[in-house]
C-alpha positions in Angstrom: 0.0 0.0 0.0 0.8 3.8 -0.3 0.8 4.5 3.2 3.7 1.7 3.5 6.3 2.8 1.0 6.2 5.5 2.2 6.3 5.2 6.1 9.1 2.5 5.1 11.0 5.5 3.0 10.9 8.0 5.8 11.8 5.1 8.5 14.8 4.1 6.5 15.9 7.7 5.8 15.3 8.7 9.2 17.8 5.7 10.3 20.0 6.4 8.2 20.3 9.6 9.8 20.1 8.5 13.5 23.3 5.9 12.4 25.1 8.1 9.9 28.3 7.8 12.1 28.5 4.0 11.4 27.3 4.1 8.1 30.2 3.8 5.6 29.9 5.5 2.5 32.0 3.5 0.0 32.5 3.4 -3.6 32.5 -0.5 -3.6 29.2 -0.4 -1.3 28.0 1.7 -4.0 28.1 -0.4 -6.4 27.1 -3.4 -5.1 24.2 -1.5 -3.8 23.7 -0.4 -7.6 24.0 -4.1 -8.9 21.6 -5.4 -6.7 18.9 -2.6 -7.4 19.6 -3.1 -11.6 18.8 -6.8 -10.7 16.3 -6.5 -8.9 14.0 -4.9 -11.8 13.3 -8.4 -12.8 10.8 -9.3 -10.6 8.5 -6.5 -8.6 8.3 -7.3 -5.6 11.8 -7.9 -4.8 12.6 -4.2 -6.4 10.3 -2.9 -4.2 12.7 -3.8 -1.0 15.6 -3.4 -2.8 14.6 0.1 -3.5 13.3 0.7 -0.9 16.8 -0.3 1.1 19.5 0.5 -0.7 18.1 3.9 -3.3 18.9 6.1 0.5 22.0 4.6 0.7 23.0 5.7 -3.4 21.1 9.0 -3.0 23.9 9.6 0.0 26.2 8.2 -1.8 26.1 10.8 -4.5 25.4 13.3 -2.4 28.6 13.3 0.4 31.4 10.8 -1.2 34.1 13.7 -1.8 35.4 12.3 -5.2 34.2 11.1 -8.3 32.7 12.1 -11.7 29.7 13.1 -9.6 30.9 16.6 -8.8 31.9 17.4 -12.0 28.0 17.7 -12.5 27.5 21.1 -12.5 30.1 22.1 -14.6 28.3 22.5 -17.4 25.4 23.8 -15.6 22.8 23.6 -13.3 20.4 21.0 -14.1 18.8 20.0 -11.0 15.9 22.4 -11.4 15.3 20.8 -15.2 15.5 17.2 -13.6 12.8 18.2 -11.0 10.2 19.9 -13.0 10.5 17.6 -15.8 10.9 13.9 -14.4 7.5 13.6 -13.5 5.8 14.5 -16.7 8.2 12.4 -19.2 7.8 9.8 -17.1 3.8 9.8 -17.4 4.4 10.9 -21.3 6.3 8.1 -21.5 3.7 5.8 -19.6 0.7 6.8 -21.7 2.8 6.6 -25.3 4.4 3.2 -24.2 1.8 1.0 -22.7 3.4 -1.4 -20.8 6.6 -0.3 -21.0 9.0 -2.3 -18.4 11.0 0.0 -16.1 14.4 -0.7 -17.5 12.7 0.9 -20.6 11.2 3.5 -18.7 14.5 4.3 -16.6 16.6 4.4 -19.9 14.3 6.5 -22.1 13.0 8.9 -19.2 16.6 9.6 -17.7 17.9 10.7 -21.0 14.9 12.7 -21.8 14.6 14.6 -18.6 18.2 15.0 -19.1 17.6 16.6 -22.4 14.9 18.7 -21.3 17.0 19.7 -18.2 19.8 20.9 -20.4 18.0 23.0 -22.9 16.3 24.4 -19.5 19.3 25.4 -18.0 21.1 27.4 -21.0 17.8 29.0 -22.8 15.8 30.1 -20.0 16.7 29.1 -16.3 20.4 30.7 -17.1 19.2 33.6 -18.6 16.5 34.4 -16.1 18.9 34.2 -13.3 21.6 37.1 -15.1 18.3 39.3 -14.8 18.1 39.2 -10.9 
């Protein structure tokens, strides 16, 4: 049910935090936390705990390792805002053109066009509208 992703989301998050000073935040945990969540698409009920368990984990991961190809993100730009406002509405675009679209498919196709859509956001109008303030 609703009501128990996402209780189990903030529960998780919110332990993560209470244990963050035992929590080890590892490029090889990384990735076998990454393996075991691209696996795990195959059946649905088993991505549902693996994402539930381990997506907190990679969202840190990203977030506060102090190295990596991550950080050379916003180089280019700022694309966060893009990949917030448009996520949501490719992803349904993509739901309602592609009936029964797996979510490899959906992961693959949405990611690169909310990254698209992100891009062209940043340098034609978020950019712009930020010089004028």
């Amino acid at each position: 049910s609703a009501i128990l992703r996402l209780t189990s989301m903030f529960s998780i998050g919110a332990t993560y935090y209470l244990l963050k000073e035992r929590v080890a935040l590892t490029g090889k945990y990384f990735a076998y936390c990454a393996i075991l969540l691209a696996l795990s698409t195959m059946h649905k009920q088993v991505f549902f705990i693996a994402y539930t368990l381990v997506l907190p984990y990679l969202v840190f991961c990203l977030a506060y390792l102090p190295k990596g190809s991550i950080r050379a993100y916003n180089r280019l730009g700022d694309y966060s805002y893009g990949v917030y406002i448009y996520a949501f509405p490719v992803q349904q675009s993509l739901a309602f053109l592609l009936p029964g679209i797996l979510f490899p498919e959906m992961l693959i196709l949405s990611t690169i066009a909310t990254g698209l859509l992100a891009i062209l956001s940043w340098h034609f109008i978020e950019s712009r509208a930020l010089k004028l303030k």
